[in-house]
C-alpha positions in Angstrom: -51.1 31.0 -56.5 -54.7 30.0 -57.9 -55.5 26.3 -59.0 -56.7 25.6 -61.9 -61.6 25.9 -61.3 -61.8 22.7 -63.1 -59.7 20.7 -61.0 -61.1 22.7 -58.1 -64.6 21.8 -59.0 -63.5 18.1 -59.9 -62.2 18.1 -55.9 -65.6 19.9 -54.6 -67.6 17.4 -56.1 -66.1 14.1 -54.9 -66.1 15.7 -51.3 -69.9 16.4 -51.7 -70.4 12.8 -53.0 -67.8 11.4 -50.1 -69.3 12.8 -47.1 -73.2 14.2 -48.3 -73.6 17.7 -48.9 -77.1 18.9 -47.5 -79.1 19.7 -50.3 -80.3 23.4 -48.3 -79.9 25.4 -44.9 -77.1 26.4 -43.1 -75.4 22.8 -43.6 -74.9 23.6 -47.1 -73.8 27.2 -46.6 -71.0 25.6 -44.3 -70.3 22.8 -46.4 -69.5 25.5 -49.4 -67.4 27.9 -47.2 -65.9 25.1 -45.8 -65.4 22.5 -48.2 -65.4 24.4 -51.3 -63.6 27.7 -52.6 -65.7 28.8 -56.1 -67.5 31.5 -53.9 -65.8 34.5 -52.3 -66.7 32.9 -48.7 -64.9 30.1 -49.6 -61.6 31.4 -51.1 -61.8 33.8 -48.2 -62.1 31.1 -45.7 -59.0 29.1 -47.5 -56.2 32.1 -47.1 -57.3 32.7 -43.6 -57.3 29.6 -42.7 -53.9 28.8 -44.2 -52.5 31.9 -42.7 -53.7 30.5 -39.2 -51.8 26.9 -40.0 -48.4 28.5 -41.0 -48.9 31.3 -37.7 -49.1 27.8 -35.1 -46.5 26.0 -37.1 -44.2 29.0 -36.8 -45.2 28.9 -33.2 -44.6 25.2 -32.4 -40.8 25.8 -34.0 -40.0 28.7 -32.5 -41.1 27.2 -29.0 -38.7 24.1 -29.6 -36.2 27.0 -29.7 -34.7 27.1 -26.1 -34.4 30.9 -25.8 -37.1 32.2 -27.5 -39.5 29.7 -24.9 -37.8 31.0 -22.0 -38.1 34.6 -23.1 -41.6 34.5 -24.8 -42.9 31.1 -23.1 -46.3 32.7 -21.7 -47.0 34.5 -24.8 -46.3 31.3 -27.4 -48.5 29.2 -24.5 -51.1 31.7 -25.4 -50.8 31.9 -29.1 -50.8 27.9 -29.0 -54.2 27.7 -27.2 -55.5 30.2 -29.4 -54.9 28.1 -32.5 -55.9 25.2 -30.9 -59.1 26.6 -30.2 -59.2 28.1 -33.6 -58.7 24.3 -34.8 -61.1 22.9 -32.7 -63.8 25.1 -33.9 -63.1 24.3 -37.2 -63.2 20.6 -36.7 -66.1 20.9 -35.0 -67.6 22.6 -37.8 -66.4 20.7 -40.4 -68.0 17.8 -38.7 -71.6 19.5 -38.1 -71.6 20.5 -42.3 -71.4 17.3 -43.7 -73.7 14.5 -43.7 -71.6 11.2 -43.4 -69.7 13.4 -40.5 -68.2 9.7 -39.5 -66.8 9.5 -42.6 -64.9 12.6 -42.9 -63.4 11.7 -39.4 -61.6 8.6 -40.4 -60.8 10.3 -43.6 -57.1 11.3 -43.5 -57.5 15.0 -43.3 -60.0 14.5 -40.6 -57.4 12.6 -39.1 -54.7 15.3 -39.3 -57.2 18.2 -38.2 -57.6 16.0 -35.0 -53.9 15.2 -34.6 -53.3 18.7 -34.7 -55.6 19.7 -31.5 -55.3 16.3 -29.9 -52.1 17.2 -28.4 -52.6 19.7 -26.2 -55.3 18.5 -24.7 -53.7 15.2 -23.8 -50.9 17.3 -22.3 -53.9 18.7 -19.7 -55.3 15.3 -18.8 -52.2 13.2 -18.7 -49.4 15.2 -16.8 -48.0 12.3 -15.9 -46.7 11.8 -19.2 -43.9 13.7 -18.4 -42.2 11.0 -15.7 -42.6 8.9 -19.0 -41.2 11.1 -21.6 -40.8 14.6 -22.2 -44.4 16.0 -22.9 -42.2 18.2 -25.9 -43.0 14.9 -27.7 -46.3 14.9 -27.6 -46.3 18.7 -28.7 -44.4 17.5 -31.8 -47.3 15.9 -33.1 -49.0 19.2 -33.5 -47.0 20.0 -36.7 -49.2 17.7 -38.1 -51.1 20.7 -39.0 -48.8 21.5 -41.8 -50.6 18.2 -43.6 -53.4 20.5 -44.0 -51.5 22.9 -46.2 -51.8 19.5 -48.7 -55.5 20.2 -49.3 -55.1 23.5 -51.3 -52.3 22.5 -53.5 -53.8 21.2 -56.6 -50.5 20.6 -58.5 -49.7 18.1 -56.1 -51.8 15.8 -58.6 -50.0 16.8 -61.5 -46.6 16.5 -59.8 -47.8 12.4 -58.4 -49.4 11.7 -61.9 -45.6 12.8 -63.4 -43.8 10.6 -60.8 -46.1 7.7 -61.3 -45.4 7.8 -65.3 -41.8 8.4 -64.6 -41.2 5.4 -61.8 -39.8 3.6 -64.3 -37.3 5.3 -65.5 -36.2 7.3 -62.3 -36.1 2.9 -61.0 -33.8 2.2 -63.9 -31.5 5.5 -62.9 -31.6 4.4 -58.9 -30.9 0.5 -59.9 -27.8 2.3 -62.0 -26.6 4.9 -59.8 -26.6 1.6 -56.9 -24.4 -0.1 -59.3 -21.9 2.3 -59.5 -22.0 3.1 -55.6 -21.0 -1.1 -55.6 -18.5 -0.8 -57.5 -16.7 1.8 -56.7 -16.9 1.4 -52.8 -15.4 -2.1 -53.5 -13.0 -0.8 -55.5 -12.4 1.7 -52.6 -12.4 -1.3 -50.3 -9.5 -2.5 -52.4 -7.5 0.4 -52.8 -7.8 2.2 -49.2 -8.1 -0.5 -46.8 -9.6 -0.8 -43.0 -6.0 1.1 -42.0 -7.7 4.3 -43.9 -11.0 3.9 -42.3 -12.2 1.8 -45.2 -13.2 -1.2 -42.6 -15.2 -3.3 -44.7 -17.5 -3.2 -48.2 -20.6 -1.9 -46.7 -18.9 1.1 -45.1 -17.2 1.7 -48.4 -20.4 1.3 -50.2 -22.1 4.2 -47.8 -18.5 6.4 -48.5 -19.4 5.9 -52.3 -23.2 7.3 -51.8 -22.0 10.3 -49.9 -19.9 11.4 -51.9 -22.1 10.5 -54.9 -24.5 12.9 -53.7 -22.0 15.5 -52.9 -23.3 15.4 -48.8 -19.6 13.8 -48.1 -19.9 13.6 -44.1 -16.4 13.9 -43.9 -16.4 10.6 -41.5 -14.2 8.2 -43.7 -11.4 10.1 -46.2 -9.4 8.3 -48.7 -5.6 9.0 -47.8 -4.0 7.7 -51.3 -3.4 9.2 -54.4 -4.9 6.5 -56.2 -8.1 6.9 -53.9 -8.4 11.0 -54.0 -8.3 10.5 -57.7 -11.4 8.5 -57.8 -13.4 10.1 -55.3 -12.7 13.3 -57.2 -14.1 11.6 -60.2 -17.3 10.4 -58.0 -17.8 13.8 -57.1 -18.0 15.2 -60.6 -20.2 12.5 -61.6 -22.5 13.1 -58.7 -23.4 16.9 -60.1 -24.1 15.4 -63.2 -26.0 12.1 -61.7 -28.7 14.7 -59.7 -29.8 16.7 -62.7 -31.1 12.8 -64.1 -34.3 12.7 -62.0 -35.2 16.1 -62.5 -34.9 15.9 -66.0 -37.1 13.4 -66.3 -40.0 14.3 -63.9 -39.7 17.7 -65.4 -40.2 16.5 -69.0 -42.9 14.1 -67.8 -44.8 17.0 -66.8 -44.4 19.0 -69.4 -46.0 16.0 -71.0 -49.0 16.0 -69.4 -49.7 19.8 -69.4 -50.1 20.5 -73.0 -50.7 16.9 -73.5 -50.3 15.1 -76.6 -50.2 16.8 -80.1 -53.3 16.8 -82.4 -53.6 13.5 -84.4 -51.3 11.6 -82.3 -51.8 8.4 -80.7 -51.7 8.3 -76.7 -51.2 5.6 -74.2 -54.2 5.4 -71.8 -51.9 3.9 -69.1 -49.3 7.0 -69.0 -50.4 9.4 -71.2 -47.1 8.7 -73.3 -47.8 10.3 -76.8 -46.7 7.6 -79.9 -42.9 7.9 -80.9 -43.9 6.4 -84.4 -47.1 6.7 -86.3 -47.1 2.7 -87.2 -46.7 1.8 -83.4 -49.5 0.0 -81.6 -48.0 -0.3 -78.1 -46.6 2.8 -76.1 -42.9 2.4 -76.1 -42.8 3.3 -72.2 -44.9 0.9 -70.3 -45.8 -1.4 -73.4 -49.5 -0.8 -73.3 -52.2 -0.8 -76.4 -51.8 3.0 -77.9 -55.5 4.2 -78.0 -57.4 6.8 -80.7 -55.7 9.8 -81.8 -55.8 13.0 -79.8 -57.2 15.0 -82.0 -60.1 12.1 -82.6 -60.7 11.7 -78.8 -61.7 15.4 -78.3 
């Protein structure tokens, strides 16, 4: 999957202007592979490196797996201090290629790249950890590398930007979906009783969201005919109620990838295109409609 080179360029540039880009010498060389991915040395050095992050998370899970550790414990030991070393070097050299190197450490992917090599270091110096807790704990932390993954998805702006413009609508569908889960678990309250495991309303209330979302734990079961009847009815209406959301975060980004029409009035807020040509205020977050589309380009 490529990114779109606009939004890839738009991203190269704030990170020069974040943390100083050297304006010549190997710095700057580093700071391109590195940092950026227009050249081949940078695209290159973005699939190896996300091959190597999805290798040492595949590591860390199948190590939490009991038989696989005690089968192929020295040889996922051995993969794991590879990859930390792999990580460290990278930190390290992400560090040395920037300017503000401070900067980038207290940024949060700086952060995650030293969460994920932290760990197994601490595990050296601090043994005694494990009389504490189990030291598995601490190796938990390493899947922190999968943050990383984060930095070379560029729809993940697109996909925030669509939830942001939707929040209030998927709000006004959560506000009504809580209503009904109310409702009905009272009603269940009512009908079932704390003889049918229906105790009191807040216990009927979490019945009424399982089964609303069809995940139905199976914990609490309504024994009357009355009260099957309306759970069947919840579960129906919960097939329907989960294809809401991504209706509307689907249509919101449709929205914003071919953008509004030619000649029609946008909102500057969310991006919502005019429903009527004589409206002045955008009819989803009530904010002044600015210039025509096809004026603004």
């Amino acid at each position: 999957m490529q990114g779109d080179p606009t939004v890839a360029v738009v991203a190269a540039t704030k990170e020069a202007e974040r943390f100083g880009k050297a304006p010549s010498g190997w710095r700057r060389v580093w700071f391109e592979t590195i940092f950026e991915s227009e050249t081949r040395a940078g695209r290159n050095f973005d699939l190896l490196l996300l091959a190597i992050i999805v290798a040492s998370v595949l590591v860390v899970i199948l190590d939490s797996v009991d038989t696989y550790a005690a089968r192929y414990g020295r040889a996922l030991n051995a993969l794991e201090w590879t990859f930390t070393a792999l990580f460290t070097v990278e930190y390290l050299a992400r560090l040395a290629s920037v300017q503000r190197p401070l900067r980038y450490a207290v940024s949060f992917f700086g952060i995650v790249d030293l969460m994920s090599v932290l760990p197994t270091y601490l595990a050296i110096f601090f043994p005694e950890l494990h009389a504490l807790i189990d030291i598995r704990l601490l190796r938990l932390l390493r899947v922190f590398r999968i943050l990383k993954l984060t930095e070379y998805i560029n729809e993940i702006g697109v996909l925030g930007d669509a939830l942001r413009a939707s929040r209030r609508k998927i709000l006004v569908f959560i506000c009504t979906v809580l209503t009904i889960d109310v409702l009905m678990g009272t009603l269940m309250y009512v009908i079932e009783g704390p003889e049918n495991g229906f105790s009191n309303i807040p216990v009927s209330i979490y019945w009424a969201i399982t089964t609303m979302t069809t995940v139905g734990f199976g914990d609490i079961a309504p024994k009357t005919g009355f009260g099957r009847a309306i759970a069947s009815f919840m579960m129906l209406l919960g097939w329907g109620i989960l294809a809401v959301p991504t209706g509307i975060v689907t249509a919101e980004m449709t929205h914003r990838r071919f953008g509004a029409r030619p000649g029609e009035r946008v909102c500057a807020r969310c991006g919502t295109g005019a429903a009527d040509g004589s409206a002045n205020f955008c009819v989803e977050c009530g904010a002044p409609l600015t210039a025509a589309a096809g004026a603004a380009r």
